[in-house]
N, C-alpha and C positions, 0 to 999 in steps of 0.2 A: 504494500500500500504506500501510496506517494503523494507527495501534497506538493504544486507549482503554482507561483505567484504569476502574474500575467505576460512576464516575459521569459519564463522558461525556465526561471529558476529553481530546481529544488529544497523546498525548507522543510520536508519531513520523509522520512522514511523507515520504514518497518518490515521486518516480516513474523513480527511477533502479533499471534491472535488476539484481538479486544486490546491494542493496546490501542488509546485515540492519541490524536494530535490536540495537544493542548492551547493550540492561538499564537504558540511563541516559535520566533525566531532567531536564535545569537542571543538570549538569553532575554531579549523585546517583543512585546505582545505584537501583532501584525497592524496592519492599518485596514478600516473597513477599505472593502470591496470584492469582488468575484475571485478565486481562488479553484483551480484544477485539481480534482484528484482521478489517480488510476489505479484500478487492482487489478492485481494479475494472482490468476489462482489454476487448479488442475480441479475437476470435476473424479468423481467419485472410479471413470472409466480412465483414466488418466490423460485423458484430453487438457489440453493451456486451451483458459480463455484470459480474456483482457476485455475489462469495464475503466471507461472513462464519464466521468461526472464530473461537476461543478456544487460549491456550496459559499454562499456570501456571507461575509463575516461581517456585523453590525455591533456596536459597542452603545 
């Protein structure tokens, strides 16, 4: 799971389950606006899929 600000930047990454992204960055809460994520996972038949979503951060 991976979390991109609007120009490509990566500011979180994981592959630990239920772990969330807590709003920070470099040790700075983010600034509102629209922020990318992607997961990439293998299905139960061992198939890779890959989800990409968007969540906007408001304070």
């Amino acid at each position: 799971f991976m979390i991109f600000d609007r120009w490509g930047e990566k500011l979180f990454d994981t592959d630990i389950l239920f772990k969330p992204w807590n709003g920070f960055y470099k040790g700075n809460r983010v600034q509102e606006g629209v922020y990318v994520w992607k997961l990439f996972f293998k299905d139960i038949n061992g198939k890779k899929h890959e989800r990409v979503g968007h969540v906007t951060i408001i304070q």
